[in-house]
C-alpha positions in Angstrom: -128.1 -74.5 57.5 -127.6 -73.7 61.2 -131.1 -76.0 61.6 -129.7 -78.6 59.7 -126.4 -78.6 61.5 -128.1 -78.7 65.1 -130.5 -82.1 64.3 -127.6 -83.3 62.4 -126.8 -85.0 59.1 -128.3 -88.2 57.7 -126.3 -90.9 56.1 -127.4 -90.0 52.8 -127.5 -86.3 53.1 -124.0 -86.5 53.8 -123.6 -88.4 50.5 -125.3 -86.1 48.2 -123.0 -82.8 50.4 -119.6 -84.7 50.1 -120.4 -86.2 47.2 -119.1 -90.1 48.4 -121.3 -92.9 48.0 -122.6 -94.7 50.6 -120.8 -97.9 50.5 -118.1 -95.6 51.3 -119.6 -93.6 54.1 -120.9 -97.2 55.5 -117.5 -98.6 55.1 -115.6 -95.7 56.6 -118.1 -95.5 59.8 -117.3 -99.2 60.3 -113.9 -99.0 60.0 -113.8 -96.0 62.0 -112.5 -93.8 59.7 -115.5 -91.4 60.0 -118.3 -92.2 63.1 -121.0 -90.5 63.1 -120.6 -88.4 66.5 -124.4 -87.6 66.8 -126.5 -90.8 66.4 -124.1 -93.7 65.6 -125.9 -97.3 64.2 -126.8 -99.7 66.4 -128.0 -102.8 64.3 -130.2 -102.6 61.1 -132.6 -99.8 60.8 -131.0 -97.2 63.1 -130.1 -94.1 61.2 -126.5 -92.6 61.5 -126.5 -88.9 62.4 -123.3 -86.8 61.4 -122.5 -83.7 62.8 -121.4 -80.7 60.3 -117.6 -81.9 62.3 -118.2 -84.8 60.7 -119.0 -83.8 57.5 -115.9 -82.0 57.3 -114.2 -84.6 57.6 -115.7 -86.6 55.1 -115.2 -84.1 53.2 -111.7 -83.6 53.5 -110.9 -87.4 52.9 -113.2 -87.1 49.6 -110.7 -84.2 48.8 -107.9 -86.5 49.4 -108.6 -89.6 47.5 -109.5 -86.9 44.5 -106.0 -85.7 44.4 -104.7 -89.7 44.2 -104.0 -90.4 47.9 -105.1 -94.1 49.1 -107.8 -94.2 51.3 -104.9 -96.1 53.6 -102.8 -92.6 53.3 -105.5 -90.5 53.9 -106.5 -92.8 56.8 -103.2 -92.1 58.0 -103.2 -88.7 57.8 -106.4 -88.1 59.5 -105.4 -90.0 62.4 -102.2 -88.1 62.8 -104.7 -85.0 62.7 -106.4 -86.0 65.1 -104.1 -88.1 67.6 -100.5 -86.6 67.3 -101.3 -82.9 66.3 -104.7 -82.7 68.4 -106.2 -80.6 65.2 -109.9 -79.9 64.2 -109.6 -80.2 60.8 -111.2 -77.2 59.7 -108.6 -75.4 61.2 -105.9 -77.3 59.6 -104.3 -76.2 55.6 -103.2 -79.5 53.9 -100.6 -79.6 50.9 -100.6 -82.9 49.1 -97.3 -83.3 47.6 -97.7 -85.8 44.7 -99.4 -89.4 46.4 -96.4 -89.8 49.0 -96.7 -87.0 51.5 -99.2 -84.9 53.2 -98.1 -82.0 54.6 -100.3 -80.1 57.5 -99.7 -76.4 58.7 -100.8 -76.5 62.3 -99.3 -74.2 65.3 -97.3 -72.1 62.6 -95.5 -75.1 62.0 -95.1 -77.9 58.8 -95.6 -81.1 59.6 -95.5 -84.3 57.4 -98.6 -86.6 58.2 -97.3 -89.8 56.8 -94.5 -89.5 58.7 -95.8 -89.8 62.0 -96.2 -85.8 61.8 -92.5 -84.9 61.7 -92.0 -81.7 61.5 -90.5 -80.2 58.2 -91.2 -76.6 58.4 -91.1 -73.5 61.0 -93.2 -71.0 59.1 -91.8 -67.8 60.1 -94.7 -65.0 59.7 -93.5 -62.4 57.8 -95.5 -59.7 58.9 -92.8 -59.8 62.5 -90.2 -59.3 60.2 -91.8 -56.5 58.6 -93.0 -54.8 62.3 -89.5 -55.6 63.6 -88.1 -53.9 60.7 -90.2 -50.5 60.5 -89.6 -50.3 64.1 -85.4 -50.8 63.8 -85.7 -47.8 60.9 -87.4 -45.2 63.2 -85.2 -46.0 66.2 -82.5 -45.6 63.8 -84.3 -42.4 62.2 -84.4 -41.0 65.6 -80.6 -41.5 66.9 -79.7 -40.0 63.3 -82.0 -36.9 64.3 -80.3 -36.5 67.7 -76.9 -37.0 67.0 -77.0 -34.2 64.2 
């Protein structure tokens, strides 16, 4: 795989992986929705090479329009990814509400993608909680032992 991923991805290797068809790969490179960042066309009979970036992505918008999002919402999405938050998108956890709202944890924050990515969420790890907590009982523990 690491070979594969260095020489890149042909168009229709990244078909068969993401399991789109080409008219929609073709369509989505020329609409910009997914470029190939390797090798991109350059008039008829150049080959498109992805990178495995790339294929994530194509990947990821597959995932999308499978759980009922227009390709114009997933379009939207992916350019708030990638403009507004600045995120790779393997790095990224989606939650598809329904068709109406994609919602990104990035930065340990919420954000709704088809809104501009508004935020709608702090997440508030609960593992500081925890530590804080653990730490407030043996201070506490400790004044208890000295004052008796």
């Amino acid at each position: 795989m690491q070979e594969l991923s260095i020489q890149g991805f042909s168009g229709p290797t990244v078909c068969r992986i993401a399991g789109v068809t080409y008219r929609q790969l073709d369509y989505w490179a020329r609409t910009n929705l997914v470029t190939p960042s390797l090798v991109a066309a350059k008039g008829s009979g150049t080959k498109r090479s992805y990178s495995y970036g790339d294929l994530i992505e194509v990947k990821v918008i597959k995932s999308m329009l499978d759980a009922g999002l227009s390709l114009t919402r997933a379009r939207q999405a992916v350019e708030c990814l990638r403009t507004d938050l600045g995120a790779n998108l393997a790095s990224v956890s989606l939650v598809l509400t329904g068709t109406t709202s994609v919602l990104a944890h990035s930065n340990g924050e919420v954000v709704d993608l088809l809104r501009g990515g508004q935020g709608v969420f702090n997440i508030m790890p609960l593992a500081s909680v925890v530590a804080e907590l653990d730490s407030t009982i043996a201070t506490v523990a400790a004044e208890d032992r000295q004052s008796a």
